[in-house]
N, C-alpha and C positions, 0 to 999 in steps of 0.2 A: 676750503679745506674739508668741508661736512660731505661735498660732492666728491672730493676723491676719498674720502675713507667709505662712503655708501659704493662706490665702484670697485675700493680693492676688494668690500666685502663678497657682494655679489659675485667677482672675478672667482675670489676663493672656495665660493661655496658650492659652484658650477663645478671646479673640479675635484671637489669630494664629490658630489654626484656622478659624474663620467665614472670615476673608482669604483662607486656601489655598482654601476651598470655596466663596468670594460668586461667580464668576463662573459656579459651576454649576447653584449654585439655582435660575436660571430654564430651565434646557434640561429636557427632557423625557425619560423613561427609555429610550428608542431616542438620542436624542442622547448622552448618557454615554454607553449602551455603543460606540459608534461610536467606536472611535479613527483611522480612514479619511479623510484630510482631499483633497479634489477637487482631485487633480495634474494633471486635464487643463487646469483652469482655462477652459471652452470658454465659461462664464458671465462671467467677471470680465475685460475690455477693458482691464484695470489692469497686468493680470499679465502681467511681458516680464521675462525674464532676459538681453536685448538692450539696453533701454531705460533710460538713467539719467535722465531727464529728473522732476523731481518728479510727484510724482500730489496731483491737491488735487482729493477727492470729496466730495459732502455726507453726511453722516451716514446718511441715504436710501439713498444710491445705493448705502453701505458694505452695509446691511443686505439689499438687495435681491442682491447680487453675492457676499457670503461666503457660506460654512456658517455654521449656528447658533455654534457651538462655537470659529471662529475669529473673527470678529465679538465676541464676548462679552470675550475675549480684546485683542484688536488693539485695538478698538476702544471699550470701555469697561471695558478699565484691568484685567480679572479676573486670576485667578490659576487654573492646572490646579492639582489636585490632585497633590502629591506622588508620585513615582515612578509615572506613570501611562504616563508617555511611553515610546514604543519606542529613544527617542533617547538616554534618559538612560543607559542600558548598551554602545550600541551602538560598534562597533570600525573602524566601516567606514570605508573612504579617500575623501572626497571633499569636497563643497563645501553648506554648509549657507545657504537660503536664505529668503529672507521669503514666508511664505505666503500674503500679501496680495498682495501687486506683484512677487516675483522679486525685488527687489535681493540681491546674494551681501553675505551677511554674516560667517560664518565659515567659515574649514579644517578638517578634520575630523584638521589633526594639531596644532592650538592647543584643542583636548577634552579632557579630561580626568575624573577621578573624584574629584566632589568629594565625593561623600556628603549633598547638601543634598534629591536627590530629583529635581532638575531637570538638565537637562542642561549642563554648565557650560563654560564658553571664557576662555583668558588673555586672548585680543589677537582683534579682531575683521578682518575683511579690510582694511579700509582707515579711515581716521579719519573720510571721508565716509559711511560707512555705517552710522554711528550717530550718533543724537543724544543728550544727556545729559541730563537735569531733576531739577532737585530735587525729590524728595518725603519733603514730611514728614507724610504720612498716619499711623492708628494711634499715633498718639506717637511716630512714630522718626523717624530723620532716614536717609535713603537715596536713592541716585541711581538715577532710574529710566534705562532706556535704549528709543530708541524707533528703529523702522527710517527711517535716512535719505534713503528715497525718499517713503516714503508717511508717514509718524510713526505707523505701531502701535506701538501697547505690545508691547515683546517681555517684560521681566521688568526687575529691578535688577545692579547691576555693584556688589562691593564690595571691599574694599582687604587680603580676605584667601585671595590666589592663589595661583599658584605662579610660580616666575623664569620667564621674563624681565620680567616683568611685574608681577608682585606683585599681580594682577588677577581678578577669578572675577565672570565673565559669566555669572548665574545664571537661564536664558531657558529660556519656555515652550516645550514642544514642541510643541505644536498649533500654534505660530505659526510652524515650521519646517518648511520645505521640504527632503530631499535631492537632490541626486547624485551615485552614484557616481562615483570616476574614470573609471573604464574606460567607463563608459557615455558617458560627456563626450568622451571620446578616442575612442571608434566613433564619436557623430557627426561628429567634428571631421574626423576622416581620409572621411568619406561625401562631403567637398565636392570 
Protein backbone atom coordinates (compact mmCIF):
# COMPACT_ATOMS: atom_id res chain seq x y z
CA UNK A 1 0.00 0.00 0.00
CA UNK A 2 3.10 2.55 1.06
CA UNK A 3 4.42 1.63 -2.54
CA UNK A 4 1.41 2.78 -4.34
CA UNK A 5 0.82 6.03 -2.46
CA UNK A 6 4.83 6.77 -2.75
CA UNK A 7 4.09 6.27 -6.78
CA UNK A 8 0.65 8.13 -6.97
CA UNK A 9 2.90 10.78 -5.20
CA UNK A 10 5.72 11.06 -7.45
CA UNK A 11 3.17 10.56 -10.48
CA UNK A 12 1.48 13.79 -9.15
CA UNK A 13 4.25 15.77 -8.46
CA UNK A 14 5.94 15.15 -12.12
CA UNK A 15 3.02 16.85 -13.46
CA UNK A 16 2.86 20.01 -11.48
CA UNK A 17 6.38 20.15 -12.81
CA UNK A 18 5.54 19.65 -16.65
CA UNK A 19 2.88 22.84 -15.79
CA UNK A 20 5.77 25.03 -14.24
CA UNK A 21 7.80 24.14 -17.44
CA UNK A 22 4.81 23.67 -20.45
CA UNK A 23 5.09 27.20 -21.56
CA UNK A 24 8.83 26.82 -22.04
CA UNK A 25 9.12 23.78 -24.05
CA UNK A 26 8.56 25.46 -27.13
CA UNK A 27 11.09 28.63 -26.90
CA UNK A 28 14.41 28.14 -28.11
CA UNK A 29 17.71 28.10 -25.85
CA UNK A 30 18.47 31.98 -26.65
CA UNK A 31 14.80 32.59 -25.67
CA UNK A 32 15.26 30.94 -21.93
CA UNK A 33 18.24 32.62 -21.38
CA UNK A 34 16.74 35.93 -22.12
CA UNK A 35 14.98 37.23 -19.11
CA UNK A 36 14.93 40.98 -20.90
CA UNK A 37 11.33 41.50 -21.78
CA UNK A 38 10.97 44.84 -24.69
CA UNK A 39 9.98 47.98 -22.34
CA UNK A 40 10.12 50.19 -25.16
CA UNK A 41 7.19 48.35 -26.57
CA UNK A 42 7.96 50.41 -30.16
CA UNK A 43 6.39 46.95 -31.71
CA UNK A 44 3.18 46.53 -29.82
CA UNK A 45 0.31 49.54 -30.69
CA UNK A 46 -1.44 47.76 -27.63
CA UNK A 47 0.81 48.94 -25.00
CA UNK A 48 -0.39 52.51 -23.29
CA UNK A 49 0.06 52.92 -19.71
CA UNK A 50 -2.36 56.06 -20.49
CA UNK A 51 -5.07 54.07 -22.21
CA UNK A 52 -7.89 52.02 -20.34
CA UNK A 53 -9.85 51.39 -22.90
CA UNK A 54 -10.14 47.42 -23.73
CA UNK A 55 -7.72 45.83 -26.33
CA UNK A 56 -9.50 42.89 -28.29
CA UNK A 57 -6.46 41.45 -30.84
CA UNK A 58 -6.51 38.35 -32.69
CA UNK A 59 -4.41 35.70 -31.56
CA UNK A 60 -2.21 36.68 -34.95
CA UNK A 61 -1.80 39.95 -34.17
CA UNK A 62 -0.80 38.65 -30.31
CA UNK A 63 2.08 36.60 -31.80
CA UNK A 64 3.25 39.04 -34.39
CA UNK A 65 3.61 42.11 -31.58
CA UNK A 66 4.98 40.11 -28.26
CA UNK A 67 8.36 38.39 -27.38
CA UNK A 68 8.30 34.80 -27.74
CA UNK A 69 8.49 34.32 -23.87
CA UNK A 70 5.62 36.83 -23.06
CA UNK A 71 3.03 35.65 -25.71
CA UNK A 72 3.69 31.89 -24.42
CA UNK A 73 2.72 33.22 -21.29
CA UNK A 74 -0.10 35.97 -21.75
CA UNK A 75 -1.37 34.33 -24.23
CA UNK A 76 -1.54 30.65 -23.99
CA UNK A 77 -2.02 30.12 -20.53
CA UNK A 78 1.91 28.87 -19.57
CA UNK A 79 3.58 28.95 -16.64
CA UNK A 80 7.63 30.52 -16.02
CA UNK A 81 9.53 28.45 -14.32
CA UNK A 82 9.83 28.88 -10.58
CA UNK A 83 12.03 31.57 -9.11
CA UNK A 84 13.31 32.80 -12.44
CA UNK A 85 11.98 36.21 -12.23
CA UNK A 86 13.95 39.28 -11.30
CA UNK A 87 10.63 40.38 -9.55
CA UNK A 88 10.13 37.59 -7.25
CA UNK A 89 13.01 39.07 -4.80
CA UNK A 90 12.95 42.41 -5.73
CA UNK A 91 12.40 45.49 -2.96
CA UNK A 92 11.76 48.20 -5.05
CA UNK A 93 8.95 51.19 -4.74
CA UNK A 94 6.73 51.25 -7.49
CA UNK A 95 4.09 50.33 -9.73
CA UNK A 96 3.80 46.92 -11.40
CA UNK A 97 2.33 46.50 -14.79
CA UNK A 98 1.00 44.38 -17.64
CA UNK A 99 3.51 43.57 -20.18
CA UNK A 100 1.15 43.15 -22.78
CA UNK A 101 -0.91 46.44 -22.90
CA UNK A 102 0.38 48.68 -19.73
CA UNK A 103 -2.71 48.41 -17.78
CA UNK A 104 -1.24 49.19 -13.75
CA UNK A 105 -1.87 46.27 -12.00
CA UNK A 106 -0.25 46.23 -8.69
CA UNK A 107 1.92 48.41 -5.89
CA UNK A 108 5.04 47.34 -5.28
CA UNK A 109 3.93 47.97 -1.34
CA UNK A 110 0.96 45.13 -1.61
CA UNK A 111 4.32 42.43 -2.53
CA UNK A 112 5.44 40.38 -0.58
CA UNK A 113 7.49 36.95 0.19
CA UNK A 114 5.67 34.42 -0.26
CA UNK A 115 8.05 31.69 -1.02
CA UNK A 116 5.99 30.00 -3.98
CA UNK A 117 8.79 31.11 -6.51
CA UNK A 118 6.68 33.72 -8.16
CA UNK A 119 6.25 36.89 -7.48
CA UNK A 120 3.37 37.50 -5.16
CA UNK A 121 0.61 40.45 -4.34
CA UNK A 122 -2.30 40.70 -1.53
CA UNK A 123 -4.56 43.29 -3.38
CA UNK A 124 -4.22 44.36 -6.85
CA UNK A 125 -4.61 48.23 -7.93
CA UNK A 126 -8.07 48.30 -8.65
CA UNK A 127 -10.93 45.66 -8.88
CA UNK A 128 -11.08 46.60 -12.72
CA UNK A 129 -7.69 45.39 -13.38
CA UNK A 130 -8.25 42.10 -12.99
CA UNK A 131 -10.35 39.46 -14.05
CA UNK A 132 -11.10 36.12 -12.23
CA UNK A 133 -11.77 32.52 -14.11
CA UNK A 134 -12.25 29.47 -12.90
CA UNK A 135 -9.75 26.82 -13.70
CA UNK A 136 -9.93 23.61 -13.15
CA UNK A 137 -7.16 22.40 -15.18
CA UNK A 138 -4.54 19.47 -13.87
CA UNK A 139 -7.22 18.08 -11.35
CA UNK A 140 -7.29 21.27 -9.25
CA UNK A 141 -9.66 23.66 -8.78
CA UNK A 142 -8.09 27.44 -8.86
CA UNK A 143 -8.75 30.90 -9.88
CA UNK A 144 -7.00 32.09 -12.59
CA UNK A 145 -6.49 35.88 -12.99
CA UNK A 146 -6.16 37.49 -16.22
CA UNK A 147 -5.05 41.41 -16.97
CA UNK A 148 -8.35 43.48 -17.25
CA UNK A 149 -7.53 45.43 -20.18
CA UNK A 150 -6.22 42.96 -22.44
CA UNK A 151 -7.19 39.30 -20.55
CA UNK A 152 -3.51 37.70 -20.55
CA UNK A 153 -2.99 35.17 -18.27
CA UNK A 154 -1.02 36.63 -15.58
CA UNK A 155 -0.86 33.43 -12.96
CA UNK A 156 -3.69 32.26 -10.20
CA UNK A 157 -4.91 34.21 -6.80
CA UNK A 158 -5.47 31.90 -3.83
CA UNK A 159 -6.97 32.28 -0.51
CA UNK A 160 -3.76 31.71 1.41
CA UNK A 161 -2.30 35.65 1.92
CA UNK A 162 -1.51 37.76 4.20
CA UNK A 163 -4.12 40.65 6.16
CA UNK A 164 -5.70 42.71 4.78
CA UNK A 165 -6.62 40.49 2.41
CA UNK A 166 -6.16 37.08 3.15
CA UNK A 167 -5.14 37.00 -0.66
CA UNK A 168 -1.74 35.79 -2.64
CA UNK A 169 -1.68 37.03 -6.26
CA UNK A 170 0.68 34.46 -7.35
CA UNK A 171 1.78 36.14 -11.21
CA UNK A 172 4.23 35.57 -13.69
CA UNK A 173 7.06 37.70 -14.07
CA UNK A 174 7.68 37.90 -17.54
CA UNK A 175 4.23 39.10 -17.79
CA UNK A 176 5.21 42.20 -15.54
CA UNK A 177 6.07 45.31 -16.38
CA UNK A 178 7.93 47.88 -13.80
CA UNK A 179 8.15 51.29 -12.45
CA UNK A 180 9.88 52.90 -10.35
CA UNK A 181 8.58 55.69 -8.24
CA UNK A 182 10.95 58.02 -8.57
CA UNK A 183 11.15 57.58 -12.11
CA UNK A 184 7.26 58.07 -12.31
CA UNK A 185 7.60 61.23 -10.36
CA UNK A 186 10.71 62.67 -12.72
CA UNK A 187 8.28 62.35 -15.47
CA UNK A 188 5.49 63.70 -13.79
CA UNK A 189 7.15 66.88 -12.57
CA UNK A 190 8.90 67.16 -16.71
CA UNK A 191 5.25 68.43 -17.71
Amino acid sequence: MNHLIRNTCIVVLALLFQQCTYSQASLSPNQLKSSNMDTTKKDNPAYSRKDSAPVNLTDEQWKKILPADVYAIARQKGTERPWTSPYETSKEVGTYYCAVCGNALFKSDTKFESGCGWPSFYEPVSKGSIIYKADNSLGMERTEVECGRCKSHLGHVFNDGPPPTGLRYCINGVILDFEKAKDAEKKYNAF
